[in-house]
TIMARLO-655280 format. One record per residue (C-alpha): residue in three letters; x, z, y. Coordinates in Angstrom, 3 decimals, always signed. Example, Ala and Ser with C-alpha at 12.3 -4.5 7.8 and 13.67 -1.06 7.14 Angstrom:
BEGIN
PT residu     east       up    north
PT    Ala  +12.300   +7.800   -4.500
PT    Ser  +13.670   +7.140   -1.060
! end
This chain:
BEGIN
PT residu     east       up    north
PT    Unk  +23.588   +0.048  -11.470
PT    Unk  +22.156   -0.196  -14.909
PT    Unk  +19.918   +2.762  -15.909
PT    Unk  +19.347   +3.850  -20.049
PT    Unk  +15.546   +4.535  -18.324
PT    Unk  +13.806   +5.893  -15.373
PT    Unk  +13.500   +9.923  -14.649
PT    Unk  +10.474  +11.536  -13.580
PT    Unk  +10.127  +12.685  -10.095
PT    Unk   +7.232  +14.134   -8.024
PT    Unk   +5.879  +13.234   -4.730
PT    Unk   +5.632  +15.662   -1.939
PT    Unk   +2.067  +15.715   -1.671
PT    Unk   -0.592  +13.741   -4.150
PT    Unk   -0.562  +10.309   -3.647
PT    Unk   -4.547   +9.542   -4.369
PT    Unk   -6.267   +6.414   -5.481
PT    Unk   -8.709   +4.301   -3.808
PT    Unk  -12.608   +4.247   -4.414
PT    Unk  -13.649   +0.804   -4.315
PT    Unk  -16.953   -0.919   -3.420
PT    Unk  -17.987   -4.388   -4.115
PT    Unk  -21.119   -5.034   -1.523
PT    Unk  -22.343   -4.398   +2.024
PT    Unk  -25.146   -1.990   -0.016
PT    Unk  -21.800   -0.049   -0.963
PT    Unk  -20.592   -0.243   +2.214
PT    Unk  -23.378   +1.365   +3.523
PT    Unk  -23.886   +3.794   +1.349
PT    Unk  -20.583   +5.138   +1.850
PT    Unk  -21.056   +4.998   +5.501
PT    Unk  -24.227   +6.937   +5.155
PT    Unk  -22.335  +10.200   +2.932
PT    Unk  -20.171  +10.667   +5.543
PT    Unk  -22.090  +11.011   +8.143
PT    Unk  -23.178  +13.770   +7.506
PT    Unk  -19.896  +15.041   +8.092
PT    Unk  -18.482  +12.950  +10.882
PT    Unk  -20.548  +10.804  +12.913
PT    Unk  -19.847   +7.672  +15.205
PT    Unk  -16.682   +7.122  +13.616
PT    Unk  -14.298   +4.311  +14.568
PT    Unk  -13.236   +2.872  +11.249
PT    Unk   -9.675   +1.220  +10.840
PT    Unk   -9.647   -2.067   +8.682
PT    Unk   -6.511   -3.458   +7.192
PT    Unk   -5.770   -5.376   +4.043
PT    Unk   -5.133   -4.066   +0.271
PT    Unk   -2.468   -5.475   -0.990
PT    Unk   -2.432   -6.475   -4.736
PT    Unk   +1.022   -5.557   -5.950
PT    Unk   +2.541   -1.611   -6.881
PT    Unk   +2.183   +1.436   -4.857
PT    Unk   +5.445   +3.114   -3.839
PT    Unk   +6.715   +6.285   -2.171
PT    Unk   +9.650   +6.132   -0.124
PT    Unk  +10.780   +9.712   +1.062
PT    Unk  +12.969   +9.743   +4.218
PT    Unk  +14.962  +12.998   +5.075
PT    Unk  +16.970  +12.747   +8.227
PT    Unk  +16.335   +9.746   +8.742
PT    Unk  +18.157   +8.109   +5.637
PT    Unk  +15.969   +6.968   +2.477
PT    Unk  +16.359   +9.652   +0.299
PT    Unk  +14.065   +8.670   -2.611
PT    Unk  +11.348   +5.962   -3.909
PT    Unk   +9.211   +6.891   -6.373
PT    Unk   +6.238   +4.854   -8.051
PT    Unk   +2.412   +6.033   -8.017
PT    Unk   +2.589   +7.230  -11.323
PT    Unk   -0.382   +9.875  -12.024
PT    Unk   -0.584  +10.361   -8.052
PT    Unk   +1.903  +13.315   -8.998
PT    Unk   +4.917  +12.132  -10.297
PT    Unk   +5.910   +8.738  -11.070
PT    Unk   +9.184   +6.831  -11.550
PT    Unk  +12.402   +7.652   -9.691
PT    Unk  +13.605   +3.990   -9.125
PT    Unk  +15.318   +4.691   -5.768
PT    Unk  +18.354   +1.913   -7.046
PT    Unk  +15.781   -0.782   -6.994
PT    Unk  +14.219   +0.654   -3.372
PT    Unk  +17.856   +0.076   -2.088
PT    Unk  +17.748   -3.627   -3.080
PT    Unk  +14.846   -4.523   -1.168
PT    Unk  +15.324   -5.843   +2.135
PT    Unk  +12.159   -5.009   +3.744
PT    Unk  +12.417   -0.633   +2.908
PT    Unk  +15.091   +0.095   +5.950
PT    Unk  +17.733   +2.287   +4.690
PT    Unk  +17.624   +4.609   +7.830
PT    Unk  +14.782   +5.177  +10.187
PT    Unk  +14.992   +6.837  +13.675
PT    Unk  +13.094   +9.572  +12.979
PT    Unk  +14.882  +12.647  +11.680
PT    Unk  +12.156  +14.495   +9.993
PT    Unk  +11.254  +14.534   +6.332
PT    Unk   +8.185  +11.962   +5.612
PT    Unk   +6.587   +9.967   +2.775
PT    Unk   +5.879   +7.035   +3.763
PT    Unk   +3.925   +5.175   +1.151
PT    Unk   +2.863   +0.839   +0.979
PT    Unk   +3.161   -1.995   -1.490
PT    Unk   +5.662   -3.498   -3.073
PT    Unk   +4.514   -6.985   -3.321
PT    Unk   +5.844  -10.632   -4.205
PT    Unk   +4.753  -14.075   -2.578
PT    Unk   +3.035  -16.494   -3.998
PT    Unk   +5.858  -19.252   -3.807
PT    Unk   +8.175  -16.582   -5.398
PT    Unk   +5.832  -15.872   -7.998
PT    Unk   +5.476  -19.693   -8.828
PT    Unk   +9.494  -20.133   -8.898
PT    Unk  +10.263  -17.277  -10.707
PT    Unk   +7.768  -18.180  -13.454
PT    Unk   +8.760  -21.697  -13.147
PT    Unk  +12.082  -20.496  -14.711
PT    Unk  +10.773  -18.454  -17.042
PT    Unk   +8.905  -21.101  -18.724
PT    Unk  +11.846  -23.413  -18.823
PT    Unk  +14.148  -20.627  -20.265
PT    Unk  +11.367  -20.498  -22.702
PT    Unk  +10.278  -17.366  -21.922
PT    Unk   +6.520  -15.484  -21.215
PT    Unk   +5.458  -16.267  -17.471
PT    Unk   +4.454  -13.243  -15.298
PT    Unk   +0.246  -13.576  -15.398
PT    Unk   -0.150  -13.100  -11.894
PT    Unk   +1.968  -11.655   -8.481
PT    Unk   +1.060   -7.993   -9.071
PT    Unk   +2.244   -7.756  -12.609
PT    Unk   +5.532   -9.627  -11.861
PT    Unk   +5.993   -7.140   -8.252
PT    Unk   +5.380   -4.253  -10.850
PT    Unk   +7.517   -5.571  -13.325
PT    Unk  +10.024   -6.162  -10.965
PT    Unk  +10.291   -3.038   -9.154
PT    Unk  +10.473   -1.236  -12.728
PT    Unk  +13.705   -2.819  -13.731
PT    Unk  +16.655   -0.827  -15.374
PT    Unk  +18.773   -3.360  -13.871
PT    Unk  +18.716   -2.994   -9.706
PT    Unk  +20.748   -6.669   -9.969
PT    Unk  +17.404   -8.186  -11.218
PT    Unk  +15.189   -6.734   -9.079
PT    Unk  +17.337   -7.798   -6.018
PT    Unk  +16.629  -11.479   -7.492
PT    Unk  +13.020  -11.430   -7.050
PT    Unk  +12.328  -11.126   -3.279
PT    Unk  +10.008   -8.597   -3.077
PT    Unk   +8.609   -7.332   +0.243
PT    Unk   +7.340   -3.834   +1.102
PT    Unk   +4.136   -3.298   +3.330
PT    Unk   +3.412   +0.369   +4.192
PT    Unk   -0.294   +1.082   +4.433
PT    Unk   +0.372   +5.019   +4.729
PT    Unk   +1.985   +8.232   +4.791
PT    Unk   +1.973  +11.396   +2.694
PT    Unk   +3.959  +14.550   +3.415
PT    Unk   +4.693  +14.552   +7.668
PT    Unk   +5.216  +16.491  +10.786
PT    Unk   +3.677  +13.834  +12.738
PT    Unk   +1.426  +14.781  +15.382
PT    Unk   -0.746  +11.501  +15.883
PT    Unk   -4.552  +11.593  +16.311
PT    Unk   -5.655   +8.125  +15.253
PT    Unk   -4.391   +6.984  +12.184
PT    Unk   -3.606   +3.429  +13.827
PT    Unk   -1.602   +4.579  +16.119
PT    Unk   +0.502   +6.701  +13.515
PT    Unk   +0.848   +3.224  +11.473
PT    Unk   +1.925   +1.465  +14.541
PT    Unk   +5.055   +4.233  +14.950
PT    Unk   +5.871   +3.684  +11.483
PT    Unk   +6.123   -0.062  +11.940
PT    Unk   +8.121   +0.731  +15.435
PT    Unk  +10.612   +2.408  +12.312
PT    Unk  +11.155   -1.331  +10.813
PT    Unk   +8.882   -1.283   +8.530
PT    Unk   +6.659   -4.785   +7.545
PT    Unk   +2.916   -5.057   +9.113
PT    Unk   +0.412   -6.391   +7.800
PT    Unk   -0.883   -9.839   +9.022
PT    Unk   -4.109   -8.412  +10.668
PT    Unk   -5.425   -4.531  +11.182
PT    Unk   -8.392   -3.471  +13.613
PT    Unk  -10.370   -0.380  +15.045
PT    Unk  -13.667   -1.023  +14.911
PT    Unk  -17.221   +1.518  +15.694
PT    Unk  -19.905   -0.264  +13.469
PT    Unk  -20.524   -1.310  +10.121
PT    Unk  -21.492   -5.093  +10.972
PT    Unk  -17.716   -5.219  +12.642
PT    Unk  -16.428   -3.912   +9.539
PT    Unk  -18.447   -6.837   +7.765
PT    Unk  -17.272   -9.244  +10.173
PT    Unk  -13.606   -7.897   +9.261
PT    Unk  -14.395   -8.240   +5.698
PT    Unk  -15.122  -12.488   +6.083
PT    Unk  -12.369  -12.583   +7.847
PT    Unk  -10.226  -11.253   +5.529
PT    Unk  -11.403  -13.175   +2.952
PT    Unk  -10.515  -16.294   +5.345
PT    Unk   -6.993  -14.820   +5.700
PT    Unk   -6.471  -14.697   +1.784
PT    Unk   -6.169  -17.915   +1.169
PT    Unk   -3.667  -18.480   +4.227
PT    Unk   -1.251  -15.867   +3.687
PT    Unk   +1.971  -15.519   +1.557
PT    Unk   +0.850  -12.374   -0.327
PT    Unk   -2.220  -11.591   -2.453
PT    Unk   -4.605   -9.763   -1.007
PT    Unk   -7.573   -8.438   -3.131
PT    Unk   -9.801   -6.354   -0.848
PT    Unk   -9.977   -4.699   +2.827
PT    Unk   -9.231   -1.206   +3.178
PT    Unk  -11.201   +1.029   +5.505
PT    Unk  -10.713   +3.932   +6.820
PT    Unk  -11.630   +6.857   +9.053
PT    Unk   -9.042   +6.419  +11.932
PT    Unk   -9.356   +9.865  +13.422
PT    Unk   -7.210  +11.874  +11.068
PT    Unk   -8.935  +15.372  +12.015
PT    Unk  -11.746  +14.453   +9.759
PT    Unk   -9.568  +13.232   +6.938
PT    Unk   -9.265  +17.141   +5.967
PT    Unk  -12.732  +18.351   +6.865
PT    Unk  -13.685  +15.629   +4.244
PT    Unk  -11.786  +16.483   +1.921
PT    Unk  -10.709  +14.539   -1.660
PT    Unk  -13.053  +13.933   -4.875
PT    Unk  -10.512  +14.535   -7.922
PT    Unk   -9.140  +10.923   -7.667
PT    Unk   -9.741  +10.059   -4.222
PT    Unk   -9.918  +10.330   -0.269
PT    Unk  -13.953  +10.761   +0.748
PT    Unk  -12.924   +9.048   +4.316
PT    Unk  -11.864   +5.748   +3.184
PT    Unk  -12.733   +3.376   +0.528
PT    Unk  -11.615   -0.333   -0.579
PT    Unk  -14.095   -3.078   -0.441
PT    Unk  -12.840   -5.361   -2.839
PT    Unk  -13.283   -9.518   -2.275
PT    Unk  -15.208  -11.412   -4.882
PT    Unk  -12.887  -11.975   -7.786
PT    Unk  -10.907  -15.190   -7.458
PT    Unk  -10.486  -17.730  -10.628
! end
């Protein structure tokens, strides 16, 4: 299907950005605002992708609509191109109506071939994975975007009936669905085991197919994500601790 352009559509509940931090000071600092709230927390760590956010909405268990982060809410309706990527399952064994939201990424051998082409066709290469998994995934032409390999990593959910406690355990039932996980995620209980996560991480970038550009963490018991609440732009109970920029 070839599209004239892409309609608007809104997601079922706002789909928020991420506060980042850059140092352990950060880190800590963060860790110290809420505690005031919620103490002796166990913290889940996982990696942040670098590549587009997406919202896939399941009704009944059959993909009902993808829609791109947009303003957090509304974005792009480019369900045609969701449908061409192998990784977002088509159905789901669940029945109810969920957002489930991730990253639509590209690896880094794709990324090299693809631009590889585009230089011999004469043409401007993609300047690095996230722009060309963007790019992709915004194409008026669902043909192209089947080309280009891209993979789908869900990281979380939006609108749910869900009744899980720990927010790692909901993750693991969405990846139970079909969905891609990611290559390492842990619980921890202190800061220095987040830290510890964070080198490791950082070790794991350079191994793994996908660019990664930070570790997310979050508060993994989801009772306190509402008592603490949302700043304008983002969740107060989790932030991203970016890796040192790469050359």
């Amino acid at each position: 299907i070839v599209l004239d352009s892409f309609k608007k559509a809104n997601h079922l509940s706002p789909m928020w950005s991420q506060e980042d931090i850059f140092n352990t000071q950060e880190l800590e600092d963060w860790i110290k605002r809420i505690s005031k709230t919620a103490q002796n927390q166990s913290y889940l760590c996982e990696p942040k992708f670098d590549g587009a956010s997406l919202n896939v909405i399941y009704n009944n268990g059959k993909l009902e609509k993808a829609i791109t982060r947009g303003d957090g809410d509304s974005g792009e309706d480019v369900t045609n191109n969701a449908m061409v990527i192998e990784s977002i399952p088509k159905q789901i064994e669940y029945q109810e109506l969920i957002e489930i939201r991730g990253e639509v990424v590209i690896s880094k051998k794709e990324f090299e071939k693809i631009n590889q082409k585009r230089v011999e066709r004469g043409e401007e290469p993609f300047s690095n994975p996230r722009n060309m998994a963007s790019g992709s995934l915004r194409q008026l032409d669902s043909r192209i975007t089947a080309q280009r390999k891209l993979q789908f990593y869900p990281w979380g959910v939006g609108k749910n009936s869900l009744n899980f406690k720990s927010y790692y355990k909901m993750m693991n039932f969405i990846y139970q669905l079909g969905f891609q996980e990611p290559p390492k995620r842990e619980v921890v209980s202190t800061e220095k085991e987040i830290i510890e996560n964070y080198y490791q991480f950082i070790e794991l970038r350079d191994k793994f197919e996908i660019m990664l550009d930070g570790m997310v963490v979050k508060i993994d018991k989801i009772k306190y994500h509402e008592i603490l609440g949302y700043t304008q732009k983002y969740p107060r109970w989790m932030v991203a601790f970016k890796f040192p920029a790469l050359e």
